[in-house]
C-alpha positions as CSV (number, residue, x, y, z in Angstrom):
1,X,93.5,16.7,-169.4
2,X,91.0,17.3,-166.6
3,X,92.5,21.0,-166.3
4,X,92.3,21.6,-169.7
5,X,88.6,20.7,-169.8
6,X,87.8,23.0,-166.8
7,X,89.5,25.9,-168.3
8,X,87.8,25.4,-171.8
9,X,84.3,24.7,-169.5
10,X,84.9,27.9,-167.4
11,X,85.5,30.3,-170.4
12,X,82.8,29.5,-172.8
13,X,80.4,28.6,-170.4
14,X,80.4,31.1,-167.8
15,X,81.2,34.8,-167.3
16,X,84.1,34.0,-164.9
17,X,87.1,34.6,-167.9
18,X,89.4,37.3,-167.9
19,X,91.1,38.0,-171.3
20,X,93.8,36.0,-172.2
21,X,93.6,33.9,-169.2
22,X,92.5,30.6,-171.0
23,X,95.3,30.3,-173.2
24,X,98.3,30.8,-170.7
25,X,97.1,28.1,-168.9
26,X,96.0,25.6,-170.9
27,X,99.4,26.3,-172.0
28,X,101.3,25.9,-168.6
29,X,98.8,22.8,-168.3
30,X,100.3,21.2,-171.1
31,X,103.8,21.8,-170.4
32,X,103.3,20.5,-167.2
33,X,101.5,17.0,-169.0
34,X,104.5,16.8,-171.2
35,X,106.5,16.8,-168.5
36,X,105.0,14.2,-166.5
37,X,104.7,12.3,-170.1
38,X,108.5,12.3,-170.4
39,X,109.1,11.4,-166.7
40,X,107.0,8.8,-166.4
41,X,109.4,7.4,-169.8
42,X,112.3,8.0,-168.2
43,X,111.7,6.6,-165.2
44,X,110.4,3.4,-166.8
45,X,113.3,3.1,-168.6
46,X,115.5,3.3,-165.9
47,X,113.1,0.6,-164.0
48,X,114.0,-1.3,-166.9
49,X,117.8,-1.1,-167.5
50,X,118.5,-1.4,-163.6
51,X,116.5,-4.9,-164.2
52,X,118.9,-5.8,-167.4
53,X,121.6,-6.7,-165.1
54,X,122.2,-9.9,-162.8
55,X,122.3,-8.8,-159.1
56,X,122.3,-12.3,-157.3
57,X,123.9,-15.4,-158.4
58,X,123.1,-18.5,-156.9
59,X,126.2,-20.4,-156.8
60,X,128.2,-16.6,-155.9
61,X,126.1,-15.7,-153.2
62,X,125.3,-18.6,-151.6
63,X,128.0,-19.1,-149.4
64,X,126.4,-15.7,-147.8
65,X,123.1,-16.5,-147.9
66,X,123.1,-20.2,-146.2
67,X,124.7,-20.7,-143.0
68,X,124.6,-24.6,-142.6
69,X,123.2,-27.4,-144.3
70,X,120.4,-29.9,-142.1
71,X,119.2,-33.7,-143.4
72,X,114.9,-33.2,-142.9
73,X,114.1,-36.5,-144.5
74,X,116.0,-39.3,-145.7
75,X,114.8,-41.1,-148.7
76,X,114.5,-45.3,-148.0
């Protein structure tokens, strides 16, 4: 949105613009915000459905994750 300001700035407030100029790139601009717009969707929805399933399971992974059991403190 930034981009688009600067090209709307630079044509009606200076002498810089060549003809036609403005409106192919505002126009590639937005493309290229729509695309980011639709990856940043996708990509959070693929955040979200790799969260959806269960990847560690307590009493099925345990017998990996622990290597021995030690007594700290018995209770009187």
């Amino acid at each position: 949105m930034v981009g688009v300001g600067t090209v709307v700035a630079v044509r009606l407030l200076t002498e810089l613009a060549i003809p036609g100029w403005a409106t192919s790139t505002v126009g590639l601009l937005l493309v290229i915000l729509l695309q980011a717009i639709i990856l940043s969707v996708t990509f959070s929805f693929i955040i979200l459905a790799s969260r959806n399933g269960a990847t560690f399971l307590p009493t099925r992974d345990c017998g990996i994750l622990v290597d021995r059991l030690e007594t700290v403190y018995v209770k009187p």
